[in-house]
C-alpha positions in Angstrom: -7.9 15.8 -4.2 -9.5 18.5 -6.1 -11.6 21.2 -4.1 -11.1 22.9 -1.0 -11.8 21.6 2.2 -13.1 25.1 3.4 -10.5 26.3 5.6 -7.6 28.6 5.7 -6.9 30.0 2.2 -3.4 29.9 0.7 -2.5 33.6 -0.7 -5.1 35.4 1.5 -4.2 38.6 3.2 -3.8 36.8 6.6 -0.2 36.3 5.5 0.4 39.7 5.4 0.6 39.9 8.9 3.6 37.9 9.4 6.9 40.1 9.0 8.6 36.2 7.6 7.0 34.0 5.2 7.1 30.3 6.2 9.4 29.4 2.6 12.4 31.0 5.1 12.1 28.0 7.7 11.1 25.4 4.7 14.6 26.9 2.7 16.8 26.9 5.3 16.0 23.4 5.9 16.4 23.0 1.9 19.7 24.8 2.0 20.6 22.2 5.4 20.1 19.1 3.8 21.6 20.5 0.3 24.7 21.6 2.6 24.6 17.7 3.1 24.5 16.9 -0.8 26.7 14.0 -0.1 24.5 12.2 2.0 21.3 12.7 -0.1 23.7 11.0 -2.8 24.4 8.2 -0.5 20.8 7.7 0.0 19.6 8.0 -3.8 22.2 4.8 -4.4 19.7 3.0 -2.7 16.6 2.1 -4.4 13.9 2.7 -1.7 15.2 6.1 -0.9 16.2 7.2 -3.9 12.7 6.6 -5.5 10.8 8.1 -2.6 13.1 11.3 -2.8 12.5 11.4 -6.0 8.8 10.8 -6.5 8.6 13.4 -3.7 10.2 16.0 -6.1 8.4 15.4 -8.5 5.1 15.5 -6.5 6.3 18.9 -4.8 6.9 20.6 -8.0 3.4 19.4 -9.6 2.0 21.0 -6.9 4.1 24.6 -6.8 2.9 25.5 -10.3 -0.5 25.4 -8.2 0.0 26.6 -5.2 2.3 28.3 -3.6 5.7 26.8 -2.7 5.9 26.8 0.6 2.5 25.1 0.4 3.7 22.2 -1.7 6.2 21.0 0.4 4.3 21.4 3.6 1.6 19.0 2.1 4.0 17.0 1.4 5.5 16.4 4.5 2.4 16.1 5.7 1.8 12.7 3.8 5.5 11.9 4.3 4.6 11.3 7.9 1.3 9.8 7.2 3.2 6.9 5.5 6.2 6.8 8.2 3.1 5.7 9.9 2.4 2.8 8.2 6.1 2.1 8.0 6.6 1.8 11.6 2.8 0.4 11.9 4.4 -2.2 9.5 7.3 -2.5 10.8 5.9 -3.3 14.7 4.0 -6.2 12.9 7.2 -7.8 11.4 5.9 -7.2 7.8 8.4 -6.2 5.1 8.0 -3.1 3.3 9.9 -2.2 -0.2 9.4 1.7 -0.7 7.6 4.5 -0.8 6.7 6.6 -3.8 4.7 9.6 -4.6 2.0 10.6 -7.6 1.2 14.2 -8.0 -2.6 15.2 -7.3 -3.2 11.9 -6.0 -0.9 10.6 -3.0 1.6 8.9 -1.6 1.7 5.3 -0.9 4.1 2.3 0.7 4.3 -0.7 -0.8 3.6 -4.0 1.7 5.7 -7.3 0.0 3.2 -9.5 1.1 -0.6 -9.0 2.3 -1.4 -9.0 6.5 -1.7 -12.4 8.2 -5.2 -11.5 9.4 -7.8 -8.5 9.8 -6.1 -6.9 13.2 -2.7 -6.3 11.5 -4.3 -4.6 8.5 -6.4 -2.7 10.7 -3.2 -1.7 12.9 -1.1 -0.7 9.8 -3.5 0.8 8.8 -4.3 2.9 12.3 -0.5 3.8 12.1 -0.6 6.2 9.0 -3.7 8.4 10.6 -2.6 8.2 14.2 1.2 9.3 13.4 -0.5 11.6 10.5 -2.0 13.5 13.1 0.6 14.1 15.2 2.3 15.6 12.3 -0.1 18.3 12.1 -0.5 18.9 15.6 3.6 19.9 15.3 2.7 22.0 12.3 0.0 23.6 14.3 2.3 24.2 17.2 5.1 25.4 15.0 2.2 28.0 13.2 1.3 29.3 16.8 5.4 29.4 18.1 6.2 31.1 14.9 2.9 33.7 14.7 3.2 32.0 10.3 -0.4 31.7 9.4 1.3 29.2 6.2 1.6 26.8 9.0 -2.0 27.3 9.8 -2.9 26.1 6.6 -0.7 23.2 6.6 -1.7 21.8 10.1 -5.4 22.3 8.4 -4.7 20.4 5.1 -2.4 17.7 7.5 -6.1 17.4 9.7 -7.9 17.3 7.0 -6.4 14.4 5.0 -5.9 12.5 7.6 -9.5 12.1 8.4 -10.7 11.5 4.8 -8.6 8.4 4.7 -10.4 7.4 7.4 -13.6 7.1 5.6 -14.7 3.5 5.4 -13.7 2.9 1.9 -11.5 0.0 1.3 -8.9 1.7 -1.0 -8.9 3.9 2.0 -6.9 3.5 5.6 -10.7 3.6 7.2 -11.7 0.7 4.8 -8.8 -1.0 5.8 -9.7 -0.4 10.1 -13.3 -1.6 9.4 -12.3 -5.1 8.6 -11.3 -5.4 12.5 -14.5 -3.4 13.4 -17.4 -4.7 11.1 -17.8 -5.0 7.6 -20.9 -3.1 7.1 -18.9 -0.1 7.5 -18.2 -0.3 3.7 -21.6 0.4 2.9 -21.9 3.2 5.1 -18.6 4.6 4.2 -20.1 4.2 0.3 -23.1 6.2 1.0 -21.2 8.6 3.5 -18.9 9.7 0.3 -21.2 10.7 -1.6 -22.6 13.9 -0.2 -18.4 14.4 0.6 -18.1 14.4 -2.8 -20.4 16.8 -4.2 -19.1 19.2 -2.2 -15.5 19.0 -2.8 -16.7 18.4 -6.5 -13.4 16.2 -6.8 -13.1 13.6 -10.0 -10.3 12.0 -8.2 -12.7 11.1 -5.1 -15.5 10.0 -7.5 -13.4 7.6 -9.2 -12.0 6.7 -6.1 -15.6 5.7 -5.0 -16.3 4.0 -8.0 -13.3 1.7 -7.0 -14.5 0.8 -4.0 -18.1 0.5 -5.3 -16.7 -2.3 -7.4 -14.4 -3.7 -4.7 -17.4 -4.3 -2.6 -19.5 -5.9 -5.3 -16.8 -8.5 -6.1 -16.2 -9.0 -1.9 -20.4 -10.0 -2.4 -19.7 -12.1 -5.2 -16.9 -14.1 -3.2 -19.2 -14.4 -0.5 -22.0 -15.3 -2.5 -20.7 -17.9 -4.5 -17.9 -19.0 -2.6 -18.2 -22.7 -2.8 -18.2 -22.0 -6.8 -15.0 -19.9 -6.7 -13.3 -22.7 -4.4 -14.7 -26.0 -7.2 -13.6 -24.0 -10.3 -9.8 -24.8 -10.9 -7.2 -22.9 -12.6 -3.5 -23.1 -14.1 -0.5 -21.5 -12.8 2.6 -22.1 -15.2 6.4 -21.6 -14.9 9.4 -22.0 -17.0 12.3 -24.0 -16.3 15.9 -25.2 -18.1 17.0 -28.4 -17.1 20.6 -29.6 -18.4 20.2 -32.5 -21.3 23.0 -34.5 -19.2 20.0 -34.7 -16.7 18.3 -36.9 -18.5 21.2 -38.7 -20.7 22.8 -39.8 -17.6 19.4 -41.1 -15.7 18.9 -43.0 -19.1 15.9 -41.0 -20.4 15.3 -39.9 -23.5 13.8 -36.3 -24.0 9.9 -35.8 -24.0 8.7 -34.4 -27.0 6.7 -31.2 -26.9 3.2 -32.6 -26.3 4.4 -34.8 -23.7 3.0 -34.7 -19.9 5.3 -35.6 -17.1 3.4 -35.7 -13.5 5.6 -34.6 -10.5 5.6 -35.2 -7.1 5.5 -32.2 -5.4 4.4 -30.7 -1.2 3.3 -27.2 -0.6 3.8 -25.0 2.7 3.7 -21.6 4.0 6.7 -20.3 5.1 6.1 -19.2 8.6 8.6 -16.5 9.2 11.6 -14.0 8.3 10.5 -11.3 5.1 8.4 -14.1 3.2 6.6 -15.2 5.9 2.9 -16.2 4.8 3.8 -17.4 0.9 2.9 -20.2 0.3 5.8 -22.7 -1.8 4.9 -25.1 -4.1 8.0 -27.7 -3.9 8.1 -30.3 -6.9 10.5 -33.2 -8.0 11.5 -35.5 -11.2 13.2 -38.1 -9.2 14.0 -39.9 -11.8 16.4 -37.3 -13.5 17.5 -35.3 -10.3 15.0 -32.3 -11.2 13.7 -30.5 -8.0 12.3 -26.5 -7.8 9.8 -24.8 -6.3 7.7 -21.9 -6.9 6.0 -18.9 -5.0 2.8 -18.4 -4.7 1.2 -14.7 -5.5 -1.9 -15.6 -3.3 -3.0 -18.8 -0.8 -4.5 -21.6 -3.5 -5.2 -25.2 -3.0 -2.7 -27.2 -5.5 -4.5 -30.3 -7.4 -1.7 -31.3 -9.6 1.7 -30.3 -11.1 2.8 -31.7 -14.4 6.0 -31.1 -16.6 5.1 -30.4 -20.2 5.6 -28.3 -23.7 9.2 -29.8 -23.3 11.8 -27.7 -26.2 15.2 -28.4 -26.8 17.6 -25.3 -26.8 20.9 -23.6 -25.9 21.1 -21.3 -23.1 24.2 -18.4 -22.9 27.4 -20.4 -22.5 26.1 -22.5 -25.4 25.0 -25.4 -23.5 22.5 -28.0 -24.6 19.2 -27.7 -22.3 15.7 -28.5 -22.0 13.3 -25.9 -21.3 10.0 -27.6 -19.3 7.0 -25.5 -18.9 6.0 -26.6 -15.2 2.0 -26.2 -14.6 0.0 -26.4 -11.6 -3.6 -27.0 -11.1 -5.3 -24.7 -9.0 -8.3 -23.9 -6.7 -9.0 -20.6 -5.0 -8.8 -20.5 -1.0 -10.9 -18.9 0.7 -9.2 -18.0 4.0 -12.3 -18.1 6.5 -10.7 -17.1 9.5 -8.7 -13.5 8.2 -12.1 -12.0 9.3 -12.3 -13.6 12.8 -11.7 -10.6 15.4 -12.8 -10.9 19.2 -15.5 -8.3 20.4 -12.9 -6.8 22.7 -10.4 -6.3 19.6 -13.5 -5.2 17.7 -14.2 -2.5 20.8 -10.5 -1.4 21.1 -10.2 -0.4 17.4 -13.7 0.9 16.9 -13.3 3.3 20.0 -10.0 4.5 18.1 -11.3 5.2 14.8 -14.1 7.0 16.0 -12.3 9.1 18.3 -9.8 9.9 16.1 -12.1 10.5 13.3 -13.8 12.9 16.2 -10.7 14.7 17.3 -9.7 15.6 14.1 -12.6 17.2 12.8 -12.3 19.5 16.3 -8.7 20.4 15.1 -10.2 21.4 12.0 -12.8 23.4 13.5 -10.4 24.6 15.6 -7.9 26.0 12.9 -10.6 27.4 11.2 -11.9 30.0 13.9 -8.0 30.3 14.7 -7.0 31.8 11.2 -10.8 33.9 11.3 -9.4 35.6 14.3 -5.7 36.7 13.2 
């Protein structure tokens, strides 16, 4: 984010004092793992490793033709382990993750391959990135008074510092994403809260950031508001299939004509565990020609009708005569009532966290701050 956070500052004469600059631990861990080129290769062959390296390159140098060097990488690593947090967070809760990537001047995020089950594990993936965050900088901290390197002072203090502005209760943010197992009306307050936070670090990013979750809210009101509307007004899902010609010559059916409109059968579920589990399927069937596929859901809808139609005759790659069958669903929102339903003790557990968290690290902030005013 853009602005300082008012603490340590990178380049001041406080480094002087140190006989070693920090870049000698940060490139003799460089030179370690470049010592070890083979295995970095190893891991860019993989696609969520490779891109995460990479993005984190690319963030790292965005950020050294700032600030210094050493700098860049440490606040780096310091949202490196803010996301291992949510990984293992994620991980705890049995829910799939595909990768990690990084944007320069903006972040680092995971990506989740399906959305939480409910309101607690969203809160406790959530918890994960700040809790394990924090310890990150508490190393850093210890590692800056082992090491007398007042870089690592600055570090620790950046490491505190974004880890308790996510947990402002905005919901693009981790503290938006705890309040849903705490109360809701911490959105609003988080919405007003930002905005003094914002005129001090005078940072565009965080203003549009707000804007985002100004909107977010609004449409969360709107669902609320008009919820029986959003659940009577229907919708069409569509998917394309090919179906063999010999499917229908050998059931005895001729082939539909473009504007023809085939009802299936069909059964929808939620698959209930392994990587997928919370999509929900829609299963359908010609059982007249032999047809039967299903299709994944992006989110939870109720299904009204499915029906075969816009029916084209073609050949696919090997040359073979099919029939390509646009398959359409009719849809309804669902409104999951019970994501939001927490008990009171869950409710006290997690707001006792957050706000002691929230609490400890703006004391490690303070804390850093007299520490580099008396070195």
């Amino acid at each position: 984010m853009n602005g300082s956070p008012g603490g340590p500052e990178l380049g001041s004469k406080q480094e002087k004092k140190s006989g070693r600059n920090p870049l000698f631990f940060l490139v003799a861990i460089g030179g370690f793992i470049l010592a070890k080129g083979k295995v970095v290769l190893a891991l860019l062959k993989y696609g969520k490793f490779g891109s995460a390296l990479l993005s984190m390159g690319i963030y790292i140098g965005a950020y050294a033709i700032v600030f210094p060097f050493y700098f860049a990488i440490g606040l780096a690593a310091m949202l490196l382990i803010h996301e291992i947090g949510h990984v293992i967070a994620a991980k705890r809760k049995g829910m799939p993750v595909s990768g990690m990537f990084f944007i320069p001047f903006i972040g680092a995020m995971v990506r989740m391959k399906r959305n939480p089950k409910d309101a607690q594990t969203e809160a406790y993936i959530a918890f994960g990135g700040p809790l394990v965050g924090t310890i990150g900088a508490l190393i850093t901290l210890g590692l800056g008074v082992w090491t007398g390197e007042p870089g690592f002072y600055s570090i620790a203090y950046i490491g505190f510092f974004l880890n308790l502005i996510n947990l402002l209760p905005l919901q693009m943010l981790d503290g938006g994403k705890i309040a849903v197992a705490v109360t809701r009306w911490l959105w609003p307050i988080g919405l007003v809260a930002a905005i003094p936070i914002i005129i001090y670090l005078q940072s565009v990013l965080f203003g549009i950031l707000w804007l985002f979750a100004a909107w977010d809210l609004y449409k969360k009101y709107k669902e609320l508001r008009f919820k029986q509307d959003l659940q009577d007004k229907q919708h069409e899902g569509t998917a394309a299939f090919y179906i063999p010609e010999d499917y229908f010559h050998s059931s005895g059916y001729f082939i539909p004509g473009e504007a023809h409109r085939k009802e299936l059968d069909y059964t929808t579920y939620t698959i209930l565990k392994g990587e997928k589990e919370g999509t929900q399927v829609v299963e359908f069937e010609w059982e007249g020609i032999g047809f039967k596929e299903k299709v994944e859901l992006q989110l939870s809808a109720v299904v009204h009708q499915v029906y075969a139609t816009k029916f084209s005759r073609m050949r696919d790659e090997d040359g073979d005569s099919v029939v390509r069958v646009v398959i359409t669903m009719v849809l309804s929102a669902h409104m999951n009532d019970r994501y939001y339903e927490v008990s009171n003790a869950t409710r006290w557990k997690y707001g006792i966290a957050y706000i002691g968290l929230a609490a400890f690290l703006g004391v490690m902030m303070t804390y850093v701050h007299q520490l580099t005013g008396r070195l």
